[in-house]
N, C-alpha and C positions, 0 to 999 in steps of 0.2 A: 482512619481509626482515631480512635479521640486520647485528648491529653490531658485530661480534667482531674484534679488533684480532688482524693475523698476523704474523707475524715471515719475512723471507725465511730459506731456510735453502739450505743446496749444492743440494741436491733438488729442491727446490720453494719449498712456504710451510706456517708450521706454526703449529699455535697449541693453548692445554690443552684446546680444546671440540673439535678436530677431528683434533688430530695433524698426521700428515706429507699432506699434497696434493701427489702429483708434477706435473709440469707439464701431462703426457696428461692429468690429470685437472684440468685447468683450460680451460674455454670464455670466451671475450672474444669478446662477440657487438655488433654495431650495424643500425641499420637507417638507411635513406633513404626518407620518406615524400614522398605529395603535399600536407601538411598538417599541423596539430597536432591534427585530432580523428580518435578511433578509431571512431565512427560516421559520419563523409562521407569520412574520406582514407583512401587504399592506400598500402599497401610497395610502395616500386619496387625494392629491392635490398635484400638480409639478406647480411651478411658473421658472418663466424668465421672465429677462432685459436684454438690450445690458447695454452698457458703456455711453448711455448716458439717462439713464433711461426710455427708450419703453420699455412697455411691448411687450413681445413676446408669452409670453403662461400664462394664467391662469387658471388653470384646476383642477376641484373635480375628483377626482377618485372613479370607484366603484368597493370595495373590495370583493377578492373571498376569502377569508381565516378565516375572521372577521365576526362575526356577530354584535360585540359589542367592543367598546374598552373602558371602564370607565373612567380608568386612563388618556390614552391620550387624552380622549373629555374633560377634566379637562382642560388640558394645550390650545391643542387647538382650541376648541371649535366647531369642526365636529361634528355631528351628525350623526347616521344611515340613519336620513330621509333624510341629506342633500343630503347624496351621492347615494341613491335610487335608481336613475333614470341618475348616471353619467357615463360618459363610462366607458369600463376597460382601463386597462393600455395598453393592448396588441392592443387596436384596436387604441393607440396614442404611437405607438413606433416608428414609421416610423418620425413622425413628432419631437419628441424629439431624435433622433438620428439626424436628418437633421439639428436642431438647431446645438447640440455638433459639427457636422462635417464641420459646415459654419463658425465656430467658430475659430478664435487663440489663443485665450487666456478666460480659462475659471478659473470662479472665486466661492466660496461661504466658507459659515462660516461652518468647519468642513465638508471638502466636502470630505472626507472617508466614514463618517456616510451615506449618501445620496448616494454617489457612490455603498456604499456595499447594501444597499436597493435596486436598480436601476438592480444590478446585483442579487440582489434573486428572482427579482419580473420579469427579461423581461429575464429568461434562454435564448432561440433564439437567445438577443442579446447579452449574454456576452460576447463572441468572436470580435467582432466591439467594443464594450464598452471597453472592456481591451483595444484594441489597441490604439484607442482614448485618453483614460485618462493614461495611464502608458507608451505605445512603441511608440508613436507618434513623428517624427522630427517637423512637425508643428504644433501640438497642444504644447500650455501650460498651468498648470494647478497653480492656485495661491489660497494659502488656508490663508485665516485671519486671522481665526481662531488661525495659529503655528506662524506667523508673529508677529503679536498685542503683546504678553508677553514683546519680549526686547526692544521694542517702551514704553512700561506702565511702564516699571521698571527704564526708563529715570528718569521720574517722582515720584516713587511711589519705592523707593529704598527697600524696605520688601517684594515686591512682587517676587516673583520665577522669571526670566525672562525666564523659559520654562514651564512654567506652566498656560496651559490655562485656559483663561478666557471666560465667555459667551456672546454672544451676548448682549444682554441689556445692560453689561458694559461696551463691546468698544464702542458702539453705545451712551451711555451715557457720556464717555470718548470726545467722539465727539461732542456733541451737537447736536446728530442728532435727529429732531424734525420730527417723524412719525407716523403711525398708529399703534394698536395693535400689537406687535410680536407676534410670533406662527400663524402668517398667511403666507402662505411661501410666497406669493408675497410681504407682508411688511417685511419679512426678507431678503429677495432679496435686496429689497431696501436701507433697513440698510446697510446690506452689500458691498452692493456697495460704501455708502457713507462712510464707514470705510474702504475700500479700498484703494479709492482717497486717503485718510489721509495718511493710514498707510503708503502707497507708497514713499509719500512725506518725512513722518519723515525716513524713515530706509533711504532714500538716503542721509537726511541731516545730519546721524550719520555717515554715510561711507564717509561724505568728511569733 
C-alpha cells in the first residue's frame, strides 16, 4: 500500500507520483465487523463516500458465521435483528469491487483491518482485491490511520509519532462535528474529514 505524501488542491488532491485526483475519484470506505478475525467474523455494514462526501453505499450485511456478537454490538450497535433480512456480502461484491475499481485513490482509517475482513469474507474475490489494493499502478491507497501520528506529535511532542492513534482522536484533533462513530458510514465520514487535514499539514511539514 502506498506512502505518498498529497497536497490538497481546489480540485482534489495532487501529488508528483499521481497528479490531480478529483474528488469522484476518491473512495473513503469502512466496515462494521462481528469481530477482529477474517476467518470466524462477518461484515455487518460496508459504507462509502467519494472525496466530496456522497454517499456511495450504505449497507447492513447479513452474516453467515455469526449468530451473535455481544462484544461488538456494544461498540457498534448492530443487532441480530437488524441485519435479519440484509443481504450477504457475496450477493454485493460485484458492486463493492466496482466502487474500488472506479476508484484512484482509496482512503480509510486502518484500512488493513477492513481490507483483511474484505478478503476473509468475499474468497472469489481475493485475487482482484489483492491486485486493486497492493499491485495496482493506478490504484492508490491512503491509510490515516499511519499518517495522523507525525502530524499529532507536531503538536503533542510525548506522543510516539508512529504510534497510532484512534479514530475519535484524529477526528477530535480536527474538529470534526459528526454523528455516532462505529457506524461505518459516520466513520467514513470522519475520515474523510481527517484526511483533507492530514493532507494539508504533512505537506506543510515537508516544505
Amino acid at each position: 500500500m502506498d506512502d505518498i505524501i498529497f497536497r490538497r488542491a481546489a480540485q482534489g488532491v495532487t501529488s508528483p507520483q499521481t497528479g490531480l485526483i478529483l474528488p469522484e475519484e476518491i473512495i473513503v470506505f469502512d466496515t462494521e465487523t462481528t469481530g477482529l478475525s477474517k476467518e470466524r467474523d462477518d461484515i455487518l455494514q460496508f459504507s462509502a463516500i467519494d472525496g466530496a462526501g456522497n454517499t456511495l453505499m450504505n449497507q447492513l450485511i447479513r452474516p453467515v458465521r455469526k449468530k451473535s456478537w455481544p462484544d461488538a454490538e456494544r461498540v457498534n450497535q448492530i443487532t441480530p435483528q437488524d441485519v435479519a433480512d440484509a443481504p450477504l456480502l457475496e450477493a454485493m461484491a460485484d458492486d463493492i469491487l466496482q466502487l474500488f475499481r472506479s476508484a484512484r485513490l482509496i482512503v480509510a482509517y486502518n484500512v488493513r483491518f477492513d481490507y483483511n475482513m474484505l478478503l476473509g469474507n468475499l474468497p472469489k474475490q481475493r485475487g482482484e482485491l489483492c491486485r486493486i489494493f497492493k499491485y495496482s499502478n493506478t490504484h492508490h491507497v491512503y491509510d490515516v490511520m499511519w499518517h495522523f501520528p507525525a502530524v499529532y506529535h507536531e503538536t503533542h511532542l510525548d506522543a510516539n509519532p508512529r504510534r497510532p492513534q484512534k479514530l475519535g482522536k484524529c477526528a477530535a484533533y480536527y474538529g470534526y462535528q459528526g454523528g455516532r462513530l462505529h457506524d461505518a458510514l459516520e466513520d467514513a465520514k470522519a475520515t474523510l474529514h481527517c484526511f483533507y487535514h492530514v493532507v494539508e499539514d504533512e505537506a506543510a511539514q515537508r516544505f
